[in-house]
N, C-alpha and C positions, 0 to 999 in steps of 0.2 A: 504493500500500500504506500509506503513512504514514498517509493520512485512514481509510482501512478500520478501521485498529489503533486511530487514535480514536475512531472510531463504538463502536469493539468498547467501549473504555473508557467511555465515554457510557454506552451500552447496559447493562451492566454496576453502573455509579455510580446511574445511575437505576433503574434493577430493585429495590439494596437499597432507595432512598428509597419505591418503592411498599408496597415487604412491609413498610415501617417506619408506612406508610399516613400518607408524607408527599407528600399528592401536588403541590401547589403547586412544591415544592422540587424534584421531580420537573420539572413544568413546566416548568421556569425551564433543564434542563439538555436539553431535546428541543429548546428553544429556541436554545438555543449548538450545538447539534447542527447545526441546519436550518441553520446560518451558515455549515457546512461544506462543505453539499450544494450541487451543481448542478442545480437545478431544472430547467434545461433538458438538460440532456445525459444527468439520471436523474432521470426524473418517477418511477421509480418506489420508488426508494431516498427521495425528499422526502416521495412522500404517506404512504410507512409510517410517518418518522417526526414529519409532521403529524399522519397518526392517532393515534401515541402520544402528542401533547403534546393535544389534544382530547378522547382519553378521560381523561387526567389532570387537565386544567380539568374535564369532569366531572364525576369522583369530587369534587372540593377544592367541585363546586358545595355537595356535602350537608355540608359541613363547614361553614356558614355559617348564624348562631348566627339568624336571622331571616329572613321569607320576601323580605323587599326584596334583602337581598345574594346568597341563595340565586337569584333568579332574573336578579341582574347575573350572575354566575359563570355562568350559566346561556348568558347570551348571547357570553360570548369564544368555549365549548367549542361554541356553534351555529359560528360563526366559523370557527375552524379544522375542524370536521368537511365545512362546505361546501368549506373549500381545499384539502382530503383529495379532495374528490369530484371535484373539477377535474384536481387532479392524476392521479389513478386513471384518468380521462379519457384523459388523454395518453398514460399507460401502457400502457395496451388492456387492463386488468384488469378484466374487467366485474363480477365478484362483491363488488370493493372498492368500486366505484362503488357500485353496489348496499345493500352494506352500509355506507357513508356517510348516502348517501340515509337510511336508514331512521335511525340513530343523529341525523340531526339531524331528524327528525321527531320520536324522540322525547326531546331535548330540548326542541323546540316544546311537546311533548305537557305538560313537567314545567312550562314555565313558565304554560301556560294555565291560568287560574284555574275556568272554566266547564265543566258537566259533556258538554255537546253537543259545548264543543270538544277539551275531551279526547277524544270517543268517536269522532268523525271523526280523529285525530293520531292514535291507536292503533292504528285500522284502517288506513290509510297505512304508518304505520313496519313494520308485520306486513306488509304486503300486499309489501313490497320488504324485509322481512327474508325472505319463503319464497321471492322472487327470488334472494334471494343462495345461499342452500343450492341453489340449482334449478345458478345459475348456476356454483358451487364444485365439484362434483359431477362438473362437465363437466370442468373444467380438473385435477381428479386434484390438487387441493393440499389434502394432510390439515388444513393449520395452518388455511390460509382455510376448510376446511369447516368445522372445529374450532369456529373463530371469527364462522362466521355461523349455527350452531345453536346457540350461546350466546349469542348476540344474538336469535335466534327465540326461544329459550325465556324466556328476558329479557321480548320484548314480550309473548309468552303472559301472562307472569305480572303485568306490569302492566295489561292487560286487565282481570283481575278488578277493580282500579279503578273501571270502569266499570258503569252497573246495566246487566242482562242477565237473563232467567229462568233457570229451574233447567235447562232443557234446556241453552240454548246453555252454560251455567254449566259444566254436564257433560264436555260435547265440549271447550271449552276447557281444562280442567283436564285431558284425555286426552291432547291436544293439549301439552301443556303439559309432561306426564310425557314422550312419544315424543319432544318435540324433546331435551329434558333427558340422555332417556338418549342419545341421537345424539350429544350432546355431549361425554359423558363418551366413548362409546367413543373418539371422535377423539383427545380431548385425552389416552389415556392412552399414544397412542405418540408425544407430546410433549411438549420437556422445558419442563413450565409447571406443578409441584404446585398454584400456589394456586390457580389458573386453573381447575382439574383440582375441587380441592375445592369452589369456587364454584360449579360444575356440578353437583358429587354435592350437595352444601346444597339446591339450587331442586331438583335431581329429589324429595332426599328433601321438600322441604317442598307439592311438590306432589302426592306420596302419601298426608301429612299430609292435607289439603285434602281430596283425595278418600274417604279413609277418613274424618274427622269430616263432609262433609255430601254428597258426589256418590256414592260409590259404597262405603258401610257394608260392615262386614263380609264385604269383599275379605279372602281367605284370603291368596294369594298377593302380594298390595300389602305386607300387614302382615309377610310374611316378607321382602322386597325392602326394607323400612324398616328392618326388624334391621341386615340383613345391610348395607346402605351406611351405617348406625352404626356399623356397627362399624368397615366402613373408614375411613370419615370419620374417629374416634377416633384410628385409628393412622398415618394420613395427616396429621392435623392434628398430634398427636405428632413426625412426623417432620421438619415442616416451621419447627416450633418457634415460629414469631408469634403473639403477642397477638390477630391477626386469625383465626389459624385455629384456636386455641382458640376463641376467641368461635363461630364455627360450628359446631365438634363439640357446644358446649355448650349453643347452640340447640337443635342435633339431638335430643338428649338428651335435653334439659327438654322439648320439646315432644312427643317420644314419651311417654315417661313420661306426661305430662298428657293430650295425646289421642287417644292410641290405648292405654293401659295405662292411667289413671285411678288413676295415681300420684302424688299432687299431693305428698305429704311428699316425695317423691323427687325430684321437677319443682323445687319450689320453692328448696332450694339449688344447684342446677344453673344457676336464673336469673339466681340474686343475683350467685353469683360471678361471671356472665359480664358485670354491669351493670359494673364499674369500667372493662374492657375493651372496652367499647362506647363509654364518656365518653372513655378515651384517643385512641379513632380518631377524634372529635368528628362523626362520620356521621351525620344524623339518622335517619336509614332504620334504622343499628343502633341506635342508642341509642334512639327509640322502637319498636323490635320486641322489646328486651328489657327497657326497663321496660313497657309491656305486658302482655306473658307476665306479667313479678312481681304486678302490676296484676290479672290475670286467679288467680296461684295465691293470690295472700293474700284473695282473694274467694271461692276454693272452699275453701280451708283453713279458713275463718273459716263458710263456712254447713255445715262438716262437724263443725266443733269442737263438743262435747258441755258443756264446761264454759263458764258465760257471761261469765266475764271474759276466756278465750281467746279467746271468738266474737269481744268487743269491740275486744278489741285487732287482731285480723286485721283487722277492717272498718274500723276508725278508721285503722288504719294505709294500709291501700288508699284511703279517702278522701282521706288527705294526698299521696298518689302521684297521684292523679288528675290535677291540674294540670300537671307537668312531663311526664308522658307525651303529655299532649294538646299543650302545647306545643313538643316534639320533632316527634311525625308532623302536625302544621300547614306545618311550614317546605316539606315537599315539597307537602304536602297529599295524604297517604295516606288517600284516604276509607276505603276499606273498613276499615282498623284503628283510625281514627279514629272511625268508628260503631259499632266492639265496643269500644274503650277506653272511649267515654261509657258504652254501656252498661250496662259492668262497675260505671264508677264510680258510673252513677245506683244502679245493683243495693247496690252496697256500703250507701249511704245509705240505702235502701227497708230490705235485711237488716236492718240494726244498727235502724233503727225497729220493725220489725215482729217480731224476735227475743229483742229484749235490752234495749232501751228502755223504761221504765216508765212515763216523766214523758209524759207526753198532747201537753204544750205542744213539747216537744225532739222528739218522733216527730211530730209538724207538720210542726217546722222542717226534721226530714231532708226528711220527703214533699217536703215544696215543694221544697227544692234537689234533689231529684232530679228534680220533673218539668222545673222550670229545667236541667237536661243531661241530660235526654231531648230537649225542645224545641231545644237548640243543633244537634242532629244534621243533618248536611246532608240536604238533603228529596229526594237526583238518589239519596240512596245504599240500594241495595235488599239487604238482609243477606240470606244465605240462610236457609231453614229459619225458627225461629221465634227467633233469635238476633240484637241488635238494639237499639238505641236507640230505636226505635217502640215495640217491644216494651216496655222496661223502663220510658215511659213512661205507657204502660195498664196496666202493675203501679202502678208511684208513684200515679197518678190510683184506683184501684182502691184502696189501702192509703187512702190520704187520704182517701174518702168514706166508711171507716168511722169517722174521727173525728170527720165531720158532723155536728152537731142538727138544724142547719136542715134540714127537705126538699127546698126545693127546691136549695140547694147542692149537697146529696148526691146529687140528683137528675144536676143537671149535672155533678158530677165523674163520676160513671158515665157518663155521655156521653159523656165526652172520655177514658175507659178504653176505650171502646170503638172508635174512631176507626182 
């Protein structure tokens, strides 16, 4: 009993460290934990709280201010998630095995640079994240079911990562939504609010998804958005962290934006959430909500009717441009990283093509926008007509009107066209 009532306090001591989205510090105390346990005489009581100290080297990997350290951190939390898999072995846990398995595939997936081998990692970790639901299912344990549809929906969602056509684009994001809601149901007859809200966030963001490019003008998606807004709202409310504000306010700003085409609305919902995305030092949050700011002062700025407002929106999004891209670099989030350029090349095309007078300075935009259009990674295929390919057959298209020469203007049309 003495070691149980420490675990408990363990347990306990590190819970607050996570919701403080300290996870290192966290780390450090699953680790004093494991000193406690009898790996042999309870593989299964070790590998839970291996898994706990591996998803926490995980989380602490996005806290790491550049892609070199981001992908060392990356390699402790492969580490202990394989000694999670071993141990679960022992235990005859097969769903934990399972969902091991796939969590260190996809840390593999986060530290590969290349886009082939992401796409091979992500089918993997997916293909034994639907083992582990298959497998949890069997065994009648809500929490592990809980916990490996929240790891399915997880891979679903980084998927999108990967180029895919609009079809499979579809099914995935359907995919995506079904495991999401599976999740939430589990998790809400367990006591885990953030856990709980984490699930409602990816379902609602992959309703988001679906309604702006897979399946438009879903009647029923758009009210199932409201409605986990609204709980999200009062959930994150109850649960009081920096962290679950920042997701209600996600929620929020991104309805507003794409599914209401409420950008005045959107846009302070973003800002506020940006100081609480720096405190959690997450790259994932911090560039998903400068981003969104990225993306509102860019439509705020080509809706704005007066021309020193237009300017100011756009010039201000072009000076955002850089640290957004440099946040979703560290994981290397293609697919927000090929809408982030393109907002930013869009910003510089706008502000030339709208509000610019001087012949020589709308040049200068063209060019540095077709320079981040061209940065775009070449693996990343955006859906619909949304894009950094796209905005740079605008830029190249804007530019050959300032042409004399023919044959220049000639060429820049060429290379709009591409």
């Amino acid at each position: 009993m003495p070691e149980s009532s420490s675990l408990d306090n363990i347990l306990a001591e590190a819970r607050k460290l996570t919701e403080a989205y300290k996870w290192f510090e966290a780390s450090k105390i699953y680790k004093d934990a494991l000193a406690l346990i009898d790996s042999e005489g309870d593989p299964s009581k070790a590998a839970r709280f291996t898994s706990l100290l591996a998803n926490s080297l995980y989380r602490h990997s996005f806290q790491g201010e550049t892609r070199t350290i981001f992908k060392e951190r990356m390699k402790h939390s492969k580490d202990a998630y394989s000694s999670a898999e071993l141990l679960y072995e022992r235990a005859r846990l097969q769903s934990q095995v399972s969902l091991a398995k796939s969590k260190e595939l996809l840390v593999e997936f986060w530290i590969a640079n290349k886009s082939p081998d992401r796409t091979a990692l992500i089918a993997k970790a997916t293909g034994h994240a639907r083992e582990a639901v298959i497998q949890a299912a069997e065994e009648v344990d809500k929490e592990a079911l809980a916990k490996t549809f929240e790891n399915l929906e997880m891979c679903y969602r980084h998927s999108l990562e990967v180029p895919r056509d609009f079809k499979s684009m579809k099914q995935l994001v359907e995919d995506m939504i079904s495991a999401a809601e599976k999740a939430v149901e589990n998790y809400r007859s367990i006591d885990d609010p953030t856990a709980l809200l984490g699930c409602m966030e990816l379902m609602t963001s992959g309703l988001i998804i679906s309604q702006a490019h897979t399946h438009r003008g879903d009647v029923e998606n758009t009210r199932r958005m409201h409605s986990l807004a609204r709980e999200i709202k009062e959930l994150s409310h109850n649960i009081g962290t920096p962290y679950a504000r920042l997701l209600s306010l996600e929620v929020e700003g991104a309805i507003a934006a794409e599914v209401d085409g409420d950008y005045k609305k959107s846009l302070p919902l973003i800002k506020e959430g940006i100081p609480l995305a720096i405190e959690s030092g997450d790259r994932i949050l911090m560039g998903g909500v400068s981003a969104a700011n990225l993306s509102m002062l860019f439509w705020m700025g080509i809706s704005e009717e007066d021309p020193e407002k237009k300017r100011a929106f756009l010039e201000t999004g072009i000076t955002k441009g850089p640290e957004t891209i440099s946040y979703l670099e560290v994981p290397i989030l293609s697919l927000p990283l090929d809408y982030a350029r393109d907002v930013w090349a869009e910003c510089h095309t706008m502000l030339a093509v709208l509000v610019e007078t001087d012949v020589e300075r709308r040049r200068e935009l063209l060019k540095k926008a077709t320079q981040i259009g061209k940065e775009s990674l070449d693996s990343v295929v955006a859906p619909g007509v949304a894009g950094a390919k796209h905005s740079l057959g605008k830029a190249f298209f804007f530019l050959s009107q300032t042409e004399t020469d023919p044959a220049e203007k000639a060429h820049l049309l060429q290379e709009s066209l591409r």
